[in-house]
C-alpha positions in Angstrom: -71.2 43.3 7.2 -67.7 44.1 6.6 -64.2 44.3 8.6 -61.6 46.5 9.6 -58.6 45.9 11.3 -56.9 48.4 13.1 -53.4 47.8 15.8 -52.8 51.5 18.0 -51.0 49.8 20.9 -52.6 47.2 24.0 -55.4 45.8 22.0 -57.6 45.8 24.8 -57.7 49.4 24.7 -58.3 49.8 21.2 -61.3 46.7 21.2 -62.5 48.5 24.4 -63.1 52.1 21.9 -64.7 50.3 19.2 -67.4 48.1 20.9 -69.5 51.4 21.6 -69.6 52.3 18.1 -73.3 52.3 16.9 -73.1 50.0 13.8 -70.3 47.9 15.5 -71.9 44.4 15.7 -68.7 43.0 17.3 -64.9 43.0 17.6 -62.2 40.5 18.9 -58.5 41.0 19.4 -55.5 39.0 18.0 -52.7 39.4 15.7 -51.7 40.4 12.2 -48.8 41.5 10.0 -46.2 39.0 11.3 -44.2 35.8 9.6 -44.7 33.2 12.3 -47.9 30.7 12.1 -50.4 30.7 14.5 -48.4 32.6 17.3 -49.8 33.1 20.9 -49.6 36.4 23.4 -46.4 35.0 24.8 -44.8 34.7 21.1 -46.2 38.3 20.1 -44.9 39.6 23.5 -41.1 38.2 22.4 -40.9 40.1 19.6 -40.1 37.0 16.9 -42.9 37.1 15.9 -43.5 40.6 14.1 -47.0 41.0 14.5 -48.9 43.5 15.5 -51.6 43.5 18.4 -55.2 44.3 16.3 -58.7 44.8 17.0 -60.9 43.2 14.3 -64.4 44.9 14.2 -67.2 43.6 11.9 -69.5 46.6 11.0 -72.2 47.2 9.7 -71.8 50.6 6.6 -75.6 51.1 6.6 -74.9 52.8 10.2 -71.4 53.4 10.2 -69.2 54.3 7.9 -65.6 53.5 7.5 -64.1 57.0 7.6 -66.0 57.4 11.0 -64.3 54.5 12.4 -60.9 55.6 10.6 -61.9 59.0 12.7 -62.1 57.0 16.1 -58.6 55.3 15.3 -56.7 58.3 15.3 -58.5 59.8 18.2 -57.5 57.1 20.3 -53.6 56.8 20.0 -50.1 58.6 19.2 -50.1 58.0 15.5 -46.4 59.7 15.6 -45.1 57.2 17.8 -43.2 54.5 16.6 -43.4 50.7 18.1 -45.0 52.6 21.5 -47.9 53.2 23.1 -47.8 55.4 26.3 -45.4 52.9 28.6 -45.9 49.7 26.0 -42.9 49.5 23.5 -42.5 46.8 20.6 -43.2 46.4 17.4 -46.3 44.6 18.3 -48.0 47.9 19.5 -47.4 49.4 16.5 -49.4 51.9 14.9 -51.3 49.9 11.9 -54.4 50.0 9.4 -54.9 46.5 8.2 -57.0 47.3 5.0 -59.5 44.5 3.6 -60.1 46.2 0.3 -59.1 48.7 -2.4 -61.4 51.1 -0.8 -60.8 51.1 2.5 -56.7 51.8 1.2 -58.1 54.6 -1.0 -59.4 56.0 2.4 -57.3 55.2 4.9 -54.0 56.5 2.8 -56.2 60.0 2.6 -56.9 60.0 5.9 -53.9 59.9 7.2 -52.7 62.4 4.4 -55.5 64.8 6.3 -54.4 64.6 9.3 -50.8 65.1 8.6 -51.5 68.3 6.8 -53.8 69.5 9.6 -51.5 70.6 12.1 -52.4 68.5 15.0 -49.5 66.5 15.1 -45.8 68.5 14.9 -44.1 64.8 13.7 -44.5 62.8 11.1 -47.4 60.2 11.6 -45.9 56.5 11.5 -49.1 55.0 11.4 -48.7 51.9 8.6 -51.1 51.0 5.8 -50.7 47.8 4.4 -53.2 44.8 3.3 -54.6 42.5 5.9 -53.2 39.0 6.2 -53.5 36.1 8.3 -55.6 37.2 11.8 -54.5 34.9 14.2 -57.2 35.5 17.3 -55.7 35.8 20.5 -56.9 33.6 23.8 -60.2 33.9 25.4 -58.6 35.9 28.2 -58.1 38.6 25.7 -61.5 39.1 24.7 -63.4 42.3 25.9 -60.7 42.5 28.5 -62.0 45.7 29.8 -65.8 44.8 30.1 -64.7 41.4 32.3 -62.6 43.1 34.3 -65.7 45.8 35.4 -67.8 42.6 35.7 -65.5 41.1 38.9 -65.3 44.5 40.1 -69.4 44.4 40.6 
């Protein structure tokens, strides 16, 4: 198995994409790329704190690869938007690839290379690359938000 990290705005939304990725065998959500020790939602939220709001996914390359789930990240934000996400703002929805290797920097800096050159985007894509750190998991409340929330609704 191996990880990727990945923060495109509310990281329920993001987890939410990834779970139904065949080759997914599970996500969480917390936070990464900041300064301050073991923060929680309320400290993220503040903006002190300077992390960003990630989905973790452990995978399995066998049945997916990691350009395919590089592919699903920029399908499912704004990659030209800077420290915003439709009607979130801060830095902690930030547009980020937390990479866990050299590989998976290799790929995701030509990636994003791609899909600046492609047209699809008439701004410069924001989207940061930079080398996973502490992951700091976020409260249980957090956790496949989405999916709970259609469970009460049954």
């Amino acid at each position: 198995m191996e990880k990727a990290t990945f923060g495109g705005g509310c990281f329920w939304g993001v987890e939410a994409a990834f779970r139904k990725v065949k080759g997914v065998v599970s996500t969480s959500v917390g936070y990464m790329g900041g300064h301050f020790p073991n923060p929680c939602y309320l400290d993220v939220l503040s903006r002190i704190t300077g992390h960003a709001e990630v989905a973790q996914v452990e995978y399995d390359p066998e049945k997916v690869s990691y350009e395919q789930l590089l592919d699903l990240f920029w399908s499912i934000h704004d990659p030209t938007t800077l420290n915003r996400q439709g009607p979130d703002r801060g830095e902690q929805y930030r547009s980020v690839i937390f990479f866990h290797n050299q590989e998976q920097e290799v790929l995701a800096r030509l990636s994003k290379q791609k899909l600046q050159v492609s047209g699809k985007f008439d701004k410069d894509i924001v989207t940061e690359i930079k080398p996973a750190s502490d992951y700091y998991l976020a409260d249980d409340y957090h956790q496949q938000y989405f999916e709970k929330k259609q469970k009460s609704l049954r």
